[in-house]
C-alpha positions as CSV (number, residue, x, y, z in Angstrom):
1,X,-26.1,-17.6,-6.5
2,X,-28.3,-15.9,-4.1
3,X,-32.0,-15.3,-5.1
4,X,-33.0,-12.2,-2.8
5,X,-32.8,-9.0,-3.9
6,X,-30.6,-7.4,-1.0
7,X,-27.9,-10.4,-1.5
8,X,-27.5,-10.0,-4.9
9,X,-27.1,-6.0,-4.9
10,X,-24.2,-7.0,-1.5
11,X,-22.9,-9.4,-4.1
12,X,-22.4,-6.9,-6.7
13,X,-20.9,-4.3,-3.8
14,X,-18.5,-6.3,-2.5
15,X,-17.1,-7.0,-6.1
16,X,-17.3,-3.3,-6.7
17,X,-15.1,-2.8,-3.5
18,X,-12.8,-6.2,-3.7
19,X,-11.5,-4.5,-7.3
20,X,-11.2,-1.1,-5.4
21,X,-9.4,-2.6,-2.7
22,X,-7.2,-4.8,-5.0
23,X,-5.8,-1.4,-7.1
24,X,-5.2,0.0,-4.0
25,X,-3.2,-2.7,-3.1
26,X,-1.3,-2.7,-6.1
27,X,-0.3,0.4,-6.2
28,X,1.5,0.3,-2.6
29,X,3.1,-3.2,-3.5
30,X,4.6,-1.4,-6.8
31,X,5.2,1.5,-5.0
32,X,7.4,-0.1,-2.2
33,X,9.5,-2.1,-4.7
34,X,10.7,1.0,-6.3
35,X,11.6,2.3,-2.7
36,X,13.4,-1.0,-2.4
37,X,15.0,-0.5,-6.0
38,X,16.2,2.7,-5.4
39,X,17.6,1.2,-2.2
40,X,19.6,-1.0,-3.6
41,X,20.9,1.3,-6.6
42,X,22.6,3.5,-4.0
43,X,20.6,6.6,-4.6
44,X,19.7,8.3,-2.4
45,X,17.7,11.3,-3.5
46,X,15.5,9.0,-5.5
47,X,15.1,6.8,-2.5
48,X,14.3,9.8,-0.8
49,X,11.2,11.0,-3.3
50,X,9.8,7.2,-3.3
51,X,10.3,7.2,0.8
52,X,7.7,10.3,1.0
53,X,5.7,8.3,-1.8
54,X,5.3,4.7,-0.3
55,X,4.8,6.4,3.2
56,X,2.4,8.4,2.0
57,X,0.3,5.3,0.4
58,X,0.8,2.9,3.4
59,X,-0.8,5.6,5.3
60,X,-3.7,5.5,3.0
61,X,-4.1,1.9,2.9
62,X,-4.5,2.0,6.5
63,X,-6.8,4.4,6.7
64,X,-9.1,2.2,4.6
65,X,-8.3,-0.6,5.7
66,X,-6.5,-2.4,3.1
67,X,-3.9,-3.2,5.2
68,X,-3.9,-3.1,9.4
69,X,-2.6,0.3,11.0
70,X,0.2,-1.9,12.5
71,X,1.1,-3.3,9.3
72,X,1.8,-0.1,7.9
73,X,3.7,1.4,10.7
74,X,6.4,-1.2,10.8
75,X,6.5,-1.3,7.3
76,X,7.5,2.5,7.6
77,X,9.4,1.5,10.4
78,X,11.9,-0.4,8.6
79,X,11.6,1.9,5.3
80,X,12.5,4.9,7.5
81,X,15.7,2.7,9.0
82,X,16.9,1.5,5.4
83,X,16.8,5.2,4.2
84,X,18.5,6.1,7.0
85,X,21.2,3.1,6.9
86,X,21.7,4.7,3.5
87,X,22.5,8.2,4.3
């Protein structure tokens, strides 16, 4: 447990953000396996909505670093060629 002042208020930061980062996180891991749900039902049009979705929060997650920018763009990568395989 630190003792100073400034380490203790980074300690209570970095918990602050580790939660923030963590319900970011879940939020993309649920959205992608809806995306991968719909997928596998066959639908389309549903895949579709949840494409724009999980796209949209990858983005995100890169931008704040949740996840690496290169992570996220083959990650669309392959979402964009299963939505495509299913069309």
């Amino acid at each position: 447990m630190p003792n100073i002042k400034s380490a203790k208020k980074r300690v209570l930061v970095s918990e602050k953000k580790n939660l923030r980062n963590r319900m970011y996180k879940s939020a993309l891991h649920t959205s992608i396996k809806k995306f991968k749900a719909a997928l596998a039902a066959g639908d389309k049009n549903a895949a579709a909505e949840l494409y724009r979705e999980t796209v949209k929060k990858l983005d995100r997650a890169a931008a704040r670093g949740i996840i690496h920018k290169n992570a996220a763009a083959r990650k669309k990568s392959n979402f964009t060629k299963a939505l495509n395989s299913l069309q």
